[in-house]
C-alpha positions, 0 to 999 in steps of 0.5 A, a space after each residue: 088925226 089920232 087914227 090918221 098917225 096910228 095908220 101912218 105908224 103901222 104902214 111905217 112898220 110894214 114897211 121896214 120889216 119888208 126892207 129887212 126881209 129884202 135885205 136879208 136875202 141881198 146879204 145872204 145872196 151868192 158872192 162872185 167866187 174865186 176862178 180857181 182855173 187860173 190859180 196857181 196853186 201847186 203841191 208838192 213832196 219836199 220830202 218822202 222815204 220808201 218803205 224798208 220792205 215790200 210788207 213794211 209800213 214805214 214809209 212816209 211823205 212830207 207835202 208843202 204848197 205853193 201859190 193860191 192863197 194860204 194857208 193852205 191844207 193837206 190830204 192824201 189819197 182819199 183822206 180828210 184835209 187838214 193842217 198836218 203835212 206829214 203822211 207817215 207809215 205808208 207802204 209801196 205805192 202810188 199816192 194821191 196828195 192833195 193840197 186846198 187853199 184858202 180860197 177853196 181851190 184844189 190841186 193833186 201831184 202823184 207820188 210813188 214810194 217803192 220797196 226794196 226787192 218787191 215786183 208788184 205793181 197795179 194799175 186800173 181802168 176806170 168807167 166813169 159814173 154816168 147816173 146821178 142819184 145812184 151810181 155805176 162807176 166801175 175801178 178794175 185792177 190789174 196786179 202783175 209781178 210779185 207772187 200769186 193768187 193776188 188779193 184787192 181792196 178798196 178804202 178801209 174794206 177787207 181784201 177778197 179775190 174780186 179785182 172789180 168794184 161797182 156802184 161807184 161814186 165819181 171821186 178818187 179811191 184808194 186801192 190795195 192789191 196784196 200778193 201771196 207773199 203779203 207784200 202790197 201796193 196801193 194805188 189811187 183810182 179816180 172815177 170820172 164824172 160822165 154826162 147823167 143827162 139831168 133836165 133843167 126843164 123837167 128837174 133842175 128847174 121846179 126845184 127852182 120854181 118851188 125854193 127859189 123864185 120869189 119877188 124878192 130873191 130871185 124872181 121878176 123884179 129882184 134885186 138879186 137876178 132873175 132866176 125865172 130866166 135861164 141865161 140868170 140860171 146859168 150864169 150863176 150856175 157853179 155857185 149855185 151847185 156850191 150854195 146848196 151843196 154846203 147847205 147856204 142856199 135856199 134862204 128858207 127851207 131846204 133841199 133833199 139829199 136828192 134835189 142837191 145831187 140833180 143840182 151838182 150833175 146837171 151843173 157838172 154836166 155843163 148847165 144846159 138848157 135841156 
């Protein structure tokens, strides 16, 4: 008898311990998201001042937001988000703002400042990036007006004679153009996303096999879904490239920097079975 409720014991334990196991990938499995296609998020300038001279800093734009889910955050161009609404000294140029709710959704409205007595203008070309690891994205200037020779920069990067930039990452780019006479433009650039052609079979798919397809997670059987099937793969295909780009997903262990970059291009790409 005393061996019969020590047997009955130990089973007892195994089996809560497989139930919080079970448990803690249900509680950690990935959560329907919002559908920010039908938000209505919207940004906007209440208020800007163009800068007092074509070679002044003195500009500034106030951004609010509407609709979505509050509260919302602020960004200009390529910088950070965050609460802070007002983008002060700015000189002339086209500018990016950027507003993100709480529900993660993201919206942009381009607002131009001008200077007084100043012809410089810019605009750019875009080649999309069409490989995934590594990238090949190409932003090309065109200045016209002001005062030759013109000058080019891109971010916080130093002004040279070059009006093409290469090995760029999809995203949006801050560029400068300076004329002769020192005054400026700033103009923002967005280099598109283009197909990389990533497989599922060849690449998308071991990833899966070897992080994520267990019994109790996401295997034959789960309570989670099957991600040995790909119409479960694709289904949850969004969250999946959102989960293991902030690092939630897998349950256990990790991905490498790589492995997350196949993941958001061949999502991006449209999640195809190739």
């Amino acid at each position: 008898m005393i061996k019969h409720s020590t047997f009955n014991f130990y089973s007892f334990l195994i089996f809560v311990a497989l139930l919080i196991y079970v448990a803690s990938c249900s509680s950690n499995d990935i959560s329907e998201p919002v559908d920010c296609s039908t938000s209505d998020l919207a940004v906007q300038a209440t208020s800007q001042t163009n800068p007092s001279s074509c070679a002044a800093q003195d500009g500034s734009i106030t951004a609010s937001g509407s609709g979505g889910k509050s509260p919302y955050q602020f960004a200009i161009n390529t910088g950070s988000y965050s609460s802070v609404a007002l983008f002060p000294n700015l000189s002339a140029g086209t500018y990016t703002l950027k507003i993100k709710d709480s529900n993660g959704c993201e919206q942009t409205v381009d607002v131009v400042l001008t200077a007084p007595g100043s012809t410089l203008t810019a605009t750019s070309t875009n080649t999309a990036d069409t490989q995934c690891v590594s990238n090949n994205g190409i932003i090309e200037v065109n200045a016209s007006g002001g005062s030759a020779p013109y000058q080019y920069k891109i971010g916080t990067g130093a002004f040279g004679s070059a009006s093409s930039f290469a090995n760029l990452a999809e995203g949006s780019y801050a560029v400068t153009v300076k004329d002769g006479s020192g005054c400026t433009v700033t103009i923002s650039a967005k280099v598109e996303h283009g197909k990389t052609g990533v497989s599922f079979a060849n690449e998308i798919n071991p990833i899966l096999q070897a992080k994520c397809q267990s019994a109790n997670c996401h295997g034959s059987g789960s309570i989670n879904g099957d991600w040995t099937k790909f119409s479960a793969v694709s289904a949850k295909a969004a969250l999946i490239k959102k989960r293991t780009g902030d690092k939630s997903m897998p349950q256990t262990g990790s991905l490498t920097a790589e492995q997350i970059a196949l993941i958001a291009c061949w999502v991006d790409d449209g999640a195809l079975n190739n």
